[in-house]
C-alpha positions as a printed Julia matrix, in Angstrom:
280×3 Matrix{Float64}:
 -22.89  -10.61    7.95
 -22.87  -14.37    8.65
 -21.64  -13.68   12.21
 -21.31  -11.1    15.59
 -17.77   -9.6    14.9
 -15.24   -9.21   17.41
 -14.04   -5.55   16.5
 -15.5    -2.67   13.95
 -13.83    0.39   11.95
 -16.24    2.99   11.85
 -16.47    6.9    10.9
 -16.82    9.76   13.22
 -19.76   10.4    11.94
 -22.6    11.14   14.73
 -24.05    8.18   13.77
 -21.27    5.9    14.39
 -20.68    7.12   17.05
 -24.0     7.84   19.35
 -25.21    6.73   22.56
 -27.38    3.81   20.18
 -23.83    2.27   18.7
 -21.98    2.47   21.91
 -24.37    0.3    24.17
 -25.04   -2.23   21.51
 -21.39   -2.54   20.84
 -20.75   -2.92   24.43
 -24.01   -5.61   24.94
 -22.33   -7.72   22.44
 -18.57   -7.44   23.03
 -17.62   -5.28   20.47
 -14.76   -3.11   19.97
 -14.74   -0.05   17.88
 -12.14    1.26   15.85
 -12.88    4.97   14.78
 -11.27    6.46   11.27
  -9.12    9.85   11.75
 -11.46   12.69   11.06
 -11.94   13.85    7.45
 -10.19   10.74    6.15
 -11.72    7.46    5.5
  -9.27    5.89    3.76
  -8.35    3.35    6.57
 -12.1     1.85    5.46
 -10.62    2.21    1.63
 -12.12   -0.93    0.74
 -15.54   -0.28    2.25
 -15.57    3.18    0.78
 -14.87    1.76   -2.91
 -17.59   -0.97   -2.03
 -20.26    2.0    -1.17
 -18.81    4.26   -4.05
 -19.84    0.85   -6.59
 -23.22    0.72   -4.84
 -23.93    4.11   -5.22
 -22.92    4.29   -8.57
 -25.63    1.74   -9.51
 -28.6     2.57   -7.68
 -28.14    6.31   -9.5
 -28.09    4.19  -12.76
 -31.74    2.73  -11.55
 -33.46    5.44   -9.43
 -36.24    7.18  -10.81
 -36.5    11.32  -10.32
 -38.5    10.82   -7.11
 -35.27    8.97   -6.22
 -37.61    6.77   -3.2
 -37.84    3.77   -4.95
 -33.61    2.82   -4.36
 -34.56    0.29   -1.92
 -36.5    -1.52   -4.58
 -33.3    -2.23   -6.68
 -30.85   -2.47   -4.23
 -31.17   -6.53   -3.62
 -30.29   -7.32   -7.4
 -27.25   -4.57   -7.26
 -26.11   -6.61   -4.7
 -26.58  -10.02   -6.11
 -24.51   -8.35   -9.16
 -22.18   -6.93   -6.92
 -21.29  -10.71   -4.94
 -21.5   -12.58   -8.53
 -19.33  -10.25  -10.37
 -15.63  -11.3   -10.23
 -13.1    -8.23   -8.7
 -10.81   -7.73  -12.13
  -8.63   -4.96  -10.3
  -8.04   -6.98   -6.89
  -8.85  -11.25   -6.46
  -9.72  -11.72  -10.54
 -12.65  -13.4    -8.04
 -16.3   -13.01   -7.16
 -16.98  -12.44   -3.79
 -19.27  -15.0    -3.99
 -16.58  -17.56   -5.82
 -14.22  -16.75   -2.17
 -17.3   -17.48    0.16
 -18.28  -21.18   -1.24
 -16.08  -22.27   -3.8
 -18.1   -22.14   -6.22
 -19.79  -19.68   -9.22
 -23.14  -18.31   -8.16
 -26.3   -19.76   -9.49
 -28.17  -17.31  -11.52
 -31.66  -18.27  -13.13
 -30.47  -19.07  -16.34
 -27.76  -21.3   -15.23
 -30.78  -23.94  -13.78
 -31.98  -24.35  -17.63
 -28.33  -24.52  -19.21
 -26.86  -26.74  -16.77
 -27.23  -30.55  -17.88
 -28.71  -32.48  -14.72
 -25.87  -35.67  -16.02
 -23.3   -33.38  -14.55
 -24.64  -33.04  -11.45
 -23.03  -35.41   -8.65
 -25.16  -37.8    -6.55
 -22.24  -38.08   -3.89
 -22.04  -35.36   -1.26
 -18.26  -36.61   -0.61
 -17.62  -36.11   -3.68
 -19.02  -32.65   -3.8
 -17.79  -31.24   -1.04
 -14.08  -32.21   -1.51
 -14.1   -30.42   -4.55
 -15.8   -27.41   -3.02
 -12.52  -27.29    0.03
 -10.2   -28.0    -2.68
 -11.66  -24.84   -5.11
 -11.4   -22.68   -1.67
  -8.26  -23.71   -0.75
  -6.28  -23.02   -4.16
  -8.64  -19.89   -5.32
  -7.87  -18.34   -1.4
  -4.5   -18.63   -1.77
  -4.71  -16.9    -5.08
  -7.13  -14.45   -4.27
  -4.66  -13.41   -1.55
  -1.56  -13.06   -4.01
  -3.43  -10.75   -6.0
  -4.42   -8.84   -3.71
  -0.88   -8.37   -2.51
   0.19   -7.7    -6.09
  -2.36   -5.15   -6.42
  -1.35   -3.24   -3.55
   1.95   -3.07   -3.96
   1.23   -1.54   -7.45
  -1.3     0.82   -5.91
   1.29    2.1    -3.19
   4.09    2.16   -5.9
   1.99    4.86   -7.55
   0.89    6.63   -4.09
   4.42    6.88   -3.69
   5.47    8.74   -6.48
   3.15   11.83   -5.24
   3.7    11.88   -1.77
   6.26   12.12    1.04
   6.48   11.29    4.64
   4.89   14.38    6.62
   7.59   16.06    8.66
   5.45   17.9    11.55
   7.21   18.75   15.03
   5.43   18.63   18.18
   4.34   22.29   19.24
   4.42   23.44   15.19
   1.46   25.27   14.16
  -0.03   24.07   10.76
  -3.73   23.99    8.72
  -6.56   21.64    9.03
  -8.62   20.84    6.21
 -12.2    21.11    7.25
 -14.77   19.86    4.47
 -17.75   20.98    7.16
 -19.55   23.97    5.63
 -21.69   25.63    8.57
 -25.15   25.93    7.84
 -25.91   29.01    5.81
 -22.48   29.39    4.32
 -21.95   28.9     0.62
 -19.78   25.64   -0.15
 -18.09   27.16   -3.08
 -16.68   30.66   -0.92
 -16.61   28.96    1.87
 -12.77   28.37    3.17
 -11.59   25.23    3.68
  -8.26   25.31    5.35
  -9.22   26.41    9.11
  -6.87   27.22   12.14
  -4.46   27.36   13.17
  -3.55   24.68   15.28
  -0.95   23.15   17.49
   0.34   19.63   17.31
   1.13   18.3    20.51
   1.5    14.31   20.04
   2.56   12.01   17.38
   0.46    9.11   17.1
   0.92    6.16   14.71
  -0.16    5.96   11.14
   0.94    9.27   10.62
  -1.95   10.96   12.55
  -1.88   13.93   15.37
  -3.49   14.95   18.45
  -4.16   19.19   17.54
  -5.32   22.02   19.93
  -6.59   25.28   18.8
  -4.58   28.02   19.26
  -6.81   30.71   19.59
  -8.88   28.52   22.4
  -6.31   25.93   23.61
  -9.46   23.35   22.69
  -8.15   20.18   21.49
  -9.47   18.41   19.12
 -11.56   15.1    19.39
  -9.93   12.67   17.42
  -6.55   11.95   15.5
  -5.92   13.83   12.43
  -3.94   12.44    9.49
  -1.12   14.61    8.14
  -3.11   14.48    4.41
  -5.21   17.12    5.75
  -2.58   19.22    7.41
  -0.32   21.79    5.88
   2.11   23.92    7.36
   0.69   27.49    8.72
   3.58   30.41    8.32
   2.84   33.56   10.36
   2.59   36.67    8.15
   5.49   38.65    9.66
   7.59   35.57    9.63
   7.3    35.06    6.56
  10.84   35.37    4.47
  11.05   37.85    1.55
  13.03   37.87   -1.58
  15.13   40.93   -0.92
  18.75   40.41   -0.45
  20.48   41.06    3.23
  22.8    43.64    2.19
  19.95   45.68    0.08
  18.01   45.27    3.05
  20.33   47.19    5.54
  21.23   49.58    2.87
  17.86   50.28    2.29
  16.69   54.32    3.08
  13.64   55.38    4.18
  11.51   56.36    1.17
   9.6    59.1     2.9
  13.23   60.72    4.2
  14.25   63.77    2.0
  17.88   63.87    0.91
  20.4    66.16    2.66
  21.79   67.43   -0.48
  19.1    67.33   -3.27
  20.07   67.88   -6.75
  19.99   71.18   -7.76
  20.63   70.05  -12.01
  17.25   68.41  -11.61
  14.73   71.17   -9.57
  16.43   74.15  -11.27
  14.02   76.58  -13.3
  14.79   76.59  -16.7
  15.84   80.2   -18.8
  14.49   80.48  -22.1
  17.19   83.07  -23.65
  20.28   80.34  -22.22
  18.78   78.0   -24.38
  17.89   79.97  -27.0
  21.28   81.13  -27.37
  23.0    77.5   -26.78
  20.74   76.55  -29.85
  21.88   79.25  -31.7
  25.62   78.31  -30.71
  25.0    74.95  -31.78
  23.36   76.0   -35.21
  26.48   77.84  -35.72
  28.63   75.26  -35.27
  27.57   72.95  -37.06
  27.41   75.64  -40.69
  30.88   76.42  -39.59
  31.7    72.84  -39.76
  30.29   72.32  -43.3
């Protein structure tokens, strides 16, 4: 950070959000943004940053995994001089000054007869790199998100909850003691009782009538349906013509209970054995 910022977006995390943050963010004029709960994705592009960083310092950590510190200034040295293929087609570095990072290497390759002696020189050709690779960078980017939300879009749908309706929350907290694979992760239900922008919702339990800290986003709601509302697949009119199975029948049938006599059929066999010699 090469300055105090004026505003920060930050988890809900307990350590985002403690007693520590809050009175240094005050001291210094800062105003914090916090993220819905159980969905970062409005810090998407720090998330993917972390998710890169983490990725490499697994690559480099031992077993004893306390030596990550060690390694983690050259990941980021790769990180700033490596150019962003899916986003700018720029290194972050490239964006900040205009120009390619130095590595080691480039101090023996580089000819010193290219190097300029004029510092006008030099830095008009450093605003004039940031000026036309800024104005690319940002095209890209724009490029690249319209391509990523053409592809969100073919997945999803605008949620559709009312004030009042009762729906899921997806909970990825597992309370201490609890397995992670049995334990369940749709909790509730709850009670939406405000709309807020972005797609996110104020909730109250309930069971308790407690509402819930901070906004939700509708990705990590789902409808809740009451068990004896919900609809079944039998027809209306074979519903009310339905009997009770446990109720006996006025008139039973008598073809069906009646004891059978050996010598009637006997003789109808006999009959029928007749018959059919007579026939022939």
């Amino acid at each position: 950070m090469l300055r105090c910022t004026s505003y920060i977006n930050i988890r809900c995390g307990k350590t985002f959000v403690s007693n520590i943050v809050k009175v240094l963010s005050e001291l210094v004029n800062i105003t914090r943004h916090l993220t819905s709960s159980y969905h970062p994705q409005t810090n998407g592009s720090i998330e993917r940053m972390n998710s890169v960083i983490l990725q490499a310092i697994r690559a480099y950590t031992k077993d004893m995994q306390d030596d990550w510190i060690d390694y983690l200034p050259g990941i980021m040295m790769a990180y700033r001089a490596t150019p962003a293929t899916q986003s700018t087609d720029y290194s972050p570095f490239f964006l900040l000054y205009g120009r390619e990072m130095s590595l080691p290497i480039d101090t023996s390759l580089v000819p010193k007869d290219h190097l300029t002696q004029d510092n006008k020189i030099f830095l008009a050709r450093i605003l004039q790199n940031l000026e036309t690779t800024r104005t690319i960078a940002a095209k890209n980017i724009e490029l690249a998100q319209q391509k990523y939300k053409q592809n969100y879009d073919k997945r999803t749908k605008d949620p559709e909850f009312r004030p009042g309706q009762r729906v899921w929350l997806y909970c990825t907290k597992v309370p201490v003691g609890k397995a992670p694979k049995l334990h369940r992760r749709w909790v509730g239900p709850y009670y939406s009782t405000r709309f807020s922008p972005h797609h996110t919702y104020n909730l109250r339990n309930c069971a308790t009538n407690k509402e819930v800290k901070s906004l939700v986003n509708a990705q990590s709601l789902k409808p809740y349906h009451d068990p004896e509302e919900r609809p079944t697949n039998i027809p209306n009119d074979m519903e009310n013509n339905m009997d009770d199975p446990y109720e006996l029948d006025d008139q039973p049938d008598l073809s069906i209970h009646q004891p059978i006599n050996p010598t009637t059929t006997i003789s109808k066999f006999k009959t029928i054995k007749q018959v059919g010699t007579m026939n022939r």
